[in-house]
C-alpha positions in Angstrom: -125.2 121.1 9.8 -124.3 123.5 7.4 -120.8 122.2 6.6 -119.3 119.1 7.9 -116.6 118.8 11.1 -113.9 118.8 8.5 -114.7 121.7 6.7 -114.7 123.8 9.9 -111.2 122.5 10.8 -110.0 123.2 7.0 -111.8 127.1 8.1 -109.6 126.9 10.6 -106.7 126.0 9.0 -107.3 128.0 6.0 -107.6 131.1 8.2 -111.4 131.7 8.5 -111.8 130.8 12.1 -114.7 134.0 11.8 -116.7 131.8 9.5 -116.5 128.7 11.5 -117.7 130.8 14.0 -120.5 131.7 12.6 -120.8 128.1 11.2 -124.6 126.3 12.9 -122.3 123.1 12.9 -120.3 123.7 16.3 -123.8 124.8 17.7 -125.3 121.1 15.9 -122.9 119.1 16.8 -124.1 117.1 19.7 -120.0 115.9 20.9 -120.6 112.0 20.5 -117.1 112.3 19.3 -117.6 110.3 15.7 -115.8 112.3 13.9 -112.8 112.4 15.9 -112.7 108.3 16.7 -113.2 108.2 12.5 -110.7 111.3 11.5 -107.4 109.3 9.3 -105.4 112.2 10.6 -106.6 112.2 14.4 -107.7 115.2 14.5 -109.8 115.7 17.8 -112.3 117.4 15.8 -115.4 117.3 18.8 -112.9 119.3 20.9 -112.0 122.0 18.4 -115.7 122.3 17.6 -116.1 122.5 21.7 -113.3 125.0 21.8 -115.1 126.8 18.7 -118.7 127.5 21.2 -116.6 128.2 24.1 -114.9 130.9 21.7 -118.3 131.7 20.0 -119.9 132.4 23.3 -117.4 134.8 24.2 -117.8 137.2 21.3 -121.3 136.7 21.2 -121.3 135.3 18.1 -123.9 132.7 16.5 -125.1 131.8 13.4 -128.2 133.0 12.0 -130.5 131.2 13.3 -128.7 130.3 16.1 -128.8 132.9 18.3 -131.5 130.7 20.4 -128.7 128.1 20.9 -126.2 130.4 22.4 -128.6 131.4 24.6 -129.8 128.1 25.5 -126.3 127.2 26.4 -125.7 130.5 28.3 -128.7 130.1 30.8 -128.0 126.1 30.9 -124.5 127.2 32.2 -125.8 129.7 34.9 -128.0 127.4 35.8 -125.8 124.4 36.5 -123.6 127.2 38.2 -125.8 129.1 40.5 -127.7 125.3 41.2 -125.5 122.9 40.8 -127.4 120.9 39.6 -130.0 121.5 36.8 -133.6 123.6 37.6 -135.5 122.5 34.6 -137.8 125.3 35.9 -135.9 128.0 36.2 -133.5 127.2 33.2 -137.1 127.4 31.0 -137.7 130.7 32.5 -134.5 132.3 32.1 -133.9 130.4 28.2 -137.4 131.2 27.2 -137.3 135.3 28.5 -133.9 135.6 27.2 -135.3 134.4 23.8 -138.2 135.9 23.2 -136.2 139.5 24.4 -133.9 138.8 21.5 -136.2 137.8 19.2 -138.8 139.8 19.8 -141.1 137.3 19.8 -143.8 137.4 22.3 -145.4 133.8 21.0 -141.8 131.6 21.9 -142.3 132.6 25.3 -145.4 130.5 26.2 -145.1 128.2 22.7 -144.2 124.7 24.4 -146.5 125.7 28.1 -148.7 122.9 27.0 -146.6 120.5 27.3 -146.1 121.1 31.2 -148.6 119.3 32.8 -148.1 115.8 30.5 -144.5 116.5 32.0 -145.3 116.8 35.1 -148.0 113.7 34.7 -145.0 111.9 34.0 -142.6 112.9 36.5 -140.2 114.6 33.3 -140.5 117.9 34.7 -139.5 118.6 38.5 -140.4 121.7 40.2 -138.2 122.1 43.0 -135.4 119.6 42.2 -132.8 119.0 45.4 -129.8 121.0 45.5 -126.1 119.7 45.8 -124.5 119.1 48.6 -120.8 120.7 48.0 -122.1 123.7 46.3 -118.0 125.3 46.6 -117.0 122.4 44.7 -119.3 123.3 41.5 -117.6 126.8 41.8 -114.3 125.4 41.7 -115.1 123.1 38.6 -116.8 126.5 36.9 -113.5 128.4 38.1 -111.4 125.5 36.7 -112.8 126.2 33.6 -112.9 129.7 33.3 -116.4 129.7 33.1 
């Protein structure tokens, strides 16, 4: 991380809620909730760093080299959305094009494809996973949360 959990809530409080923003700490923090179970002043600071990449997402914003992250989440989103559950295949597809589109980079797009068939040797990557049953009730939970 760039700065610690605390320093983006004293951004926030200071004021600079643009810089926390920008900040790769709410895109690395992975919410095991640490730093709020060990805050002295109880601060649920894994929720305002959740609240931060909801806002982040909005706008559009990420940190430098973070850009890749924000779109990570965005097609892991769609995915669980339009699937219900996750398509490891499609979510590659949609992260990986996404990507290389904003980067420019033609050599992200096929970078990890060598990994596939190990993956598949060892059942870790699924090609047609099952779908949900209750596909309305994903929609509610995504309408729920404004998402």
């Amino acid at each position: 991380m760039d700065i610690a959990p605390n320093q983006v809530i004293r951004l926030i409080q200071n004021g600079q809620t643009d810089k926390a923003l920008r900040s790769a700490a709410i895109w690395k923090c992975l919410s095991c909730f640490t730093c709020s179970s060990r805050c002295p002043q109880q601060v649920a600071c894994a929720e305002v760093l959740d609240a931060l990449r909801r806002l982040a997402a909005e706008k559009g914003v990420a940190a430098g080299g973070e850009s890749r992250t924000l779109i990570f989440h965005n097609a892991f989103l769609h995915n669980i959305r339009r699937n219900g559950r996750l398509n490891e295949i499609e979510l590659i597809g949609l992260f990986k094009t996404r990507a290389t589109l904003a980067d420019a980079d033609l050599s992200f797009l096929f970078k990890d494809a060598s990994l596939a068939p190990a993956l598949r040797r060892k059942k870790k990557l699924h090609l047609a996973p099952g779908g949900v049953r209750d596909r309305e009730l994903v929609r509610r939970i995504f309408q729920r949360c404004g998402a």
